[in-house]
C-alpha positions as CSV (number, residue, x, y, z in Angstrom):
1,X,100.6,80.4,44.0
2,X,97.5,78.5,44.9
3,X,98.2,74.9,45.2
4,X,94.9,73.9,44.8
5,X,94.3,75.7,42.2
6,X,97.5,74.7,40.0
7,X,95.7,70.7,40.7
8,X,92.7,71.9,39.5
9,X,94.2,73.3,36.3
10,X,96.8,70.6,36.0
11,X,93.6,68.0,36.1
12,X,91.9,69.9,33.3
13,X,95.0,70.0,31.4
14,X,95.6,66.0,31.5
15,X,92.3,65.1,31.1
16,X,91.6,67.5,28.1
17,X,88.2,68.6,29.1
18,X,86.7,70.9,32.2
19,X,83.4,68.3,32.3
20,X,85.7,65.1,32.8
21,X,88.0,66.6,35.3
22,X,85.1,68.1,37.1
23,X,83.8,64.6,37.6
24,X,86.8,63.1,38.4
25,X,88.0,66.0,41.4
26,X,84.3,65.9,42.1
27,X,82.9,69.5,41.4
28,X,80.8,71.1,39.6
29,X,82.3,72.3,36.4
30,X,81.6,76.0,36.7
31,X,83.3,76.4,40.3
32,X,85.7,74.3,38.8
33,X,86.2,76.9,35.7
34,X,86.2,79.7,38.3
35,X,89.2,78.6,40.1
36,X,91.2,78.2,36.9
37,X,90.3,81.9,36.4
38,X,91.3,82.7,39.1
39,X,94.5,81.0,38.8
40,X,95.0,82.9,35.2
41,X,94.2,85.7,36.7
42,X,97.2,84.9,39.2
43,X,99.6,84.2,36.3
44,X,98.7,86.9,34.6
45,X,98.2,84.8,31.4
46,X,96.0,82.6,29.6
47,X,96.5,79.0,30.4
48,X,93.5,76.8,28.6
49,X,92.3,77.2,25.3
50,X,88.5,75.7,25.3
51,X,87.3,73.5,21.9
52,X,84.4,71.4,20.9
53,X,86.1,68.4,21.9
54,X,86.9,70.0,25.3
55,X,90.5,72.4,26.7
56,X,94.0,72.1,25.5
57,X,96.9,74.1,27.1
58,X,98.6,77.3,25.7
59,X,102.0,77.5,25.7
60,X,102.0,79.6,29.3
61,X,100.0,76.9,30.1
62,X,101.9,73.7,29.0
63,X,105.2,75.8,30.1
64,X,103.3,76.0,33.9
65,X,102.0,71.9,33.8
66,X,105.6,71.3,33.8
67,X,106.4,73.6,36.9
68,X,103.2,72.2,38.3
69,X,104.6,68.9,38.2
70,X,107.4,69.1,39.5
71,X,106.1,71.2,42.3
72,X,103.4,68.1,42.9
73,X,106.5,65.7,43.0
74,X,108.1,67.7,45.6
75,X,104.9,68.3,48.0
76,X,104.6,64.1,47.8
77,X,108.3,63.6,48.6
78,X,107.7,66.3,51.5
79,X,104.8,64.7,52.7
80,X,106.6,61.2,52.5
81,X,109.4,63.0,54.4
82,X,107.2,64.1,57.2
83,X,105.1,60.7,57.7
84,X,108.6,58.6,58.1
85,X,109.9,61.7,60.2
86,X,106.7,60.8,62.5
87,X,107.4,57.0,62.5
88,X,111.0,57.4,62.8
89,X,112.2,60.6,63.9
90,X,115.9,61.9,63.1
91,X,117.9,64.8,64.5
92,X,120.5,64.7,67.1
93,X,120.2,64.6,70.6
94,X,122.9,65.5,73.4
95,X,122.8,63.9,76.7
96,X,125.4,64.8,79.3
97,X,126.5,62.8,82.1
98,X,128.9,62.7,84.8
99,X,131.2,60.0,84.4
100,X,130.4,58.1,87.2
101,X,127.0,58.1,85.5
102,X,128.4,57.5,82.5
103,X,130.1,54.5,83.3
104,X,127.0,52.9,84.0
105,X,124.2,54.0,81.8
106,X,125.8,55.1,78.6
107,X,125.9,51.7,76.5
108,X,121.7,50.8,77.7
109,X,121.3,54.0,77.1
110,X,122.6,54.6,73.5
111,X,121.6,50.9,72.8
112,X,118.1,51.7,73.6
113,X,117.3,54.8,71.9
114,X,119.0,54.0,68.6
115,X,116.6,50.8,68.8
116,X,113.9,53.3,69.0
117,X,114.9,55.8,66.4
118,X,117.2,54.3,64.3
119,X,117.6,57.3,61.9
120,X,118.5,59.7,64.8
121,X,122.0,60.3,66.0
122,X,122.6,60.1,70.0
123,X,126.1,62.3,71.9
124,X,127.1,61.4,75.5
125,X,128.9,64.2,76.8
126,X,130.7,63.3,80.3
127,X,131.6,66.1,82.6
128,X,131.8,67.8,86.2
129,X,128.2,68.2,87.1
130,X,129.5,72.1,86.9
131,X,130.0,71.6,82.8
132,X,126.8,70.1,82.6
133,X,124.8,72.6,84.2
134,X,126.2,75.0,82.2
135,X,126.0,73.4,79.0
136,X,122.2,72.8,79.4
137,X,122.1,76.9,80.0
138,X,123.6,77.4,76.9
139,X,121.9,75.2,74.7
140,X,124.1,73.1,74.2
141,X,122.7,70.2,75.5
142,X,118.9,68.8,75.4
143,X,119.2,67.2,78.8
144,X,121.2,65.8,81.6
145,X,122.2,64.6,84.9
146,X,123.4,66.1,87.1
147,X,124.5,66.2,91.2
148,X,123.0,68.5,93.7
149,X,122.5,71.5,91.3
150,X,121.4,74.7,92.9
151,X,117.9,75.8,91.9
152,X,117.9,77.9,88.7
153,X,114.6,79.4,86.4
154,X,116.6,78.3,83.5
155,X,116.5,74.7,84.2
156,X,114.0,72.1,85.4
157,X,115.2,70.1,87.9
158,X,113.7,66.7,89.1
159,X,115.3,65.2,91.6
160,X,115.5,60.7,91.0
161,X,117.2,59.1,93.8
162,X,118.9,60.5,97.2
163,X,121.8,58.4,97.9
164,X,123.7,58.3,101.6
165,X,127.0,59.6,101.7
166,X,129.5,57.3,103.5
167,X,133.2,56.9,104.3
168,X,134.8,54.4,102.0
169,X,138.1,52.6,103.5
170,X,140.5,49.8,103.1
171,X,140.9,49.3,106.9
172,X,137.9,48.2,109.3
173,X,135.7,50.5,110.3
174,X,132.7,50.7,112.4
175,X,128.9,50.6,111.3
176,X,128.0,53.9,111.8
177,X,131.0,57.2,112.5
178,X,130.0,60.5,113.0
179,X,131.2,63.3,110.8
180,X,133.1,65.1,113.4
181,X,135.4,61.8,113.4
182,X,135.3,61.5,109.0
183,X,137.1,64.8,108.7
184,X,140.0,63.7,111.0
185,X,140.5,61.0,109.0
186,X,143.2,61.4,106.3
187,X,140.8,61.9,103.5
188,X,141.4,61.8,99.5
189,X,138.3,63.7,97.6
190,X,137.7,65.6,94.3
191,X,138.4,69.7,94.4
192,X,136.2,72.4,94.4
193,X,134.1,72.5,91.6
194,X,133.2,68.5,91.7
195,X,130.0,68.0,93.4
196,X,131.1,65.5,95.9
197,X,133.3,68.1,97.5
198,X,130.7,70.7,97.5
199,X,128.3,68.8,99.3
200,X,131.0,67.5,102.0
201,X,131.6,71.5,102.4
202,X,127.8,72.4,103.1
203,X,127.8,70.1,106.3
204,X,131.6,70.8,107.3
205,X,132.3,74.5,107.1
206,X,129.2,75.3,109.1
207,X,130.0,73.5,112.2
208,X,133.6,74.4,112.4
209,X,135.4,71.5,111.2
210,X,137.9,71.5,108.9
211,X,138.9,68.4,106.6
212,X,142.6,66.5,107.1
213,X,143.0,66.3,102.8
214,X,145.3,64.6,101.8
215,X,145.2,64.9,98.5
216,X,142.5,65.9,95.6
217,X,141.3,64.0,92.8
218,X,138.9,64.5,90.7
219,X,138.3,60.7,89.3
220,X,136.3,58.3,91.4
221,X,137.9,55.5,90.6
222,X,141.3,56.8,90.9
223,X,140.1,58.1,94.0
224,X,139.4,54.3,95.0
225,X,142.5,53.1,93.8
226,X,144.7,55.2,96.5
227,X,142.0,53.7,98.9
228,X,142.6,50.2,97.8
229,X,146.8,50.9,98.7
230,X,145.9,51.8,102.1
231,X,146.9,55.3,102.3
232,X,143.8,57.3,102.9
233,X,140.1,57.3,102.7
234,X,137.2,58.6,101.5
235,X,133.5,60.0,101.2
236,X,131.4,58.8,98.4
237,X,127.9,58.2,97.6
238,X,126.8,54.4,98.1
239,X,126.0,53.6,95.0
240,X,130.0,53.9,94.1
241,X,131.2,51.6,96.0
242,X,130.4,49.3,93.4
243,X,133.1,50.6,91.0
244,X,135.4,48.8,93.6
245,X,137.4,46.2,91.6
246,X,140.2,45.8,93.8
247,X,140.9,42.1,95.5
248,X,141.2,43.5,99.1
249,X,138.3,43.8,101.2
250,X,136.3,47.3,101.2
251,X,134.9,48.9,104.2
252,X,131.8,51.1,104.2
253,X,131.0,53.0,107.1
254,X,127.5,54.9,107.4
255,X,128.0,58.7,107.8
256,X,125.8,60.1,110.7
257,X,125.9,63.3,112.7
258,X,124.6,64.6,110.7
259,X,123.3,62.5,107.8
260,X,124.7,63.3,104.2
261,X,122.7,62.3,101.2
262,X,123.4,63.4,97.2
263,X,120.8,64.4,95.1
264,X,120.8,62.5,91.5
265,X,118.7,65.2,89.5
266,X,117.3,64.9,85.9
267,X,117.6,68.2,84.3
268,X,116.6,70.0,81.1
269,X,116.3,73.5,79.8
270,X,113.3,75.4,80.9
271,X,112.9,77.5,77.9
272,X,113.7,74.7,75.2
273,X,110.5,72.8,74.3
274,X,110.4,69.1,73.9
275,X,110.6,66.7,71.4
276,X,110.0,62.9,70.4
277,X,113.5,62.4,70.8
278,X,113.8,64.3,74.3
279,X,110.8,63.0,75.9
280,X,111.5,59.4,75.3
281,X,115.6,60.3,76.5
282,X,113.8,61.5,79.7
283,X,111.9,58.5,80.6
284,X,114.7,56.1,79.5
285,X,117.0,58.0,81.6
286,X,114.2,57.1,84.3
287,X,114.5,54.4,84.3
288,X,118.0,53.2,83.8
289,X,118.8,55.6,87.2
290,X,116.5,54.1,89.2
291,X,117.3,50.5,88.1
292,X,121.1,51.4,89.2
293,X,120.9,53.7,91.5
294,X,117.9,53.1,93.5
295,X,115.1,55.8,94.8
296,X,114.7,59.0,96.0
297,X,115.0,58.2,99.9
């Protein structure tokens, strides 16, 4: 059914005459009689009775004024909908994190976007970099970050800071120690799957040299809290050394021999197009990783 039309016969119907309602919508009265017609016609039935004194409605007609205002009520409350959509968009987004990451950006990060869209609901999801990749691919997550992720066509990938890896002990240590001395080092680091290890694995397996683990762990900070006791060390990005809480002294040493650096790496879904809510998710997580985690180097 013609919306238009069911205003135009609506108009006739309050206003009890085809020349007054033609004035007040602004047409001419015969195109205006035409698209009544036409809406009769539509109907099937006859909706306006025409008198001396002007139009009344037959009962298909005062039966359809009803619908027709009803339907009008709706179409206002939809449109009313829409514009406070536009000012204030709701929906849900999902942001994953790793929880290093997550540590550090969650609570500017929620705080900020519900202070933009109030009526929109916000999900942190913390996770293995691994996870996280994967729920992006699946959809079920609108965007992330995420550690040195292997290219993909399903995701786009922007890398946001490049951090030096370095060893991390509780003992003094020199300025500078080349890798081939790290990995005889008794060394405490995350398994497999975890980034961190992946990454130590691209420069070590290729030049021969095995690593002295002593044991695996996948948190970072319990990883620094079996540095803090003395017993081993480790190989983190620089940016964690300030989750060190721990009263004795920490010891950073740069990593050279070669040089290691992380990638910190925004990523959304390639095929998933975005929205208010995304976009503004994307530049705030901008933002917050550059403020704490410094620039792509």
């Amino acid at each position: 059914m013609d919306l238009t039309r069911l205003q135009y016969f609506a108009a006739v119907a309050e206003a009890g005459s085809f020349s007054r309602a033609a004035a007040a919508l602004n047409l001419s009265q015969p195109a205006l009689s035409r698209q009544v017609l036409l809406l009769e016609d539509e109907v099937g039935q006859r909706l306006l009775e025409r008198h001396g004194r002007g139009a009344h409605t037959t009962e298909a007609g005062a039966a359809l004024l009803v619908h027709a205002r009803g339907i009008f009520d709706l179409a206002e409350r939809a449109q009313t909908d829409m514009r406070e959509r536009q000012l204030s968009p709701r929906g849900r987004l999902t942001v994953g994190l790793p929880p290093r990451v997550a540590h550090v950006l969650t609570a500017d990060l929620v705080e900020r976007f519900h202070a933009e869209f109030p009526d929109a609901a916000i999900t942190v999801v913390e996770g293995l970099s691994i996870r996280l990749r994967e729920m992006l691919v699946a959809g079920r997550a609108d965007l992330a970050i995420i550690f040195d992720p292997a290219p993909s066509p399903q995701l786009q990938l922007e890398t946001l800071v490049r951090e030096p890896m370095v060893l991390v002990s509780a003992k003094p240590l020199p300025a500078k120690i080349r890798l081939s001395d790290v990995v005889q080092r008794s060394l405490v680091m995350p398994s497999g799957p975890h980034a961190l290890r992946q990454l130590l694995e691209e420069h070590t397996a290729p030049r021969g040299l095995p690593l002295n683990l002593w044991a695996e762990v996948e948190s970072v900070q319990t990883v620094l809290s079996l540095v803090a006791r003395g017993l081993v060390d480790t190989i983190l990005p620089v940016s964690a050394v300030k989750a060190w809480m721990y009263t004795k002294p920490l010891h950073v040493a740069a990593i050279h021999a070669p040089v290691m650096r992380n990638k910190l790496v925004l990523a959304v879904p390639a095929a998933r197009p975005a929205t208010r809510l995304s976009r503004y998710a994307t530049e705030l997580l901008r933002e917050l990783v550059m403020k704490h985690f410094g620039k792509v180097t």
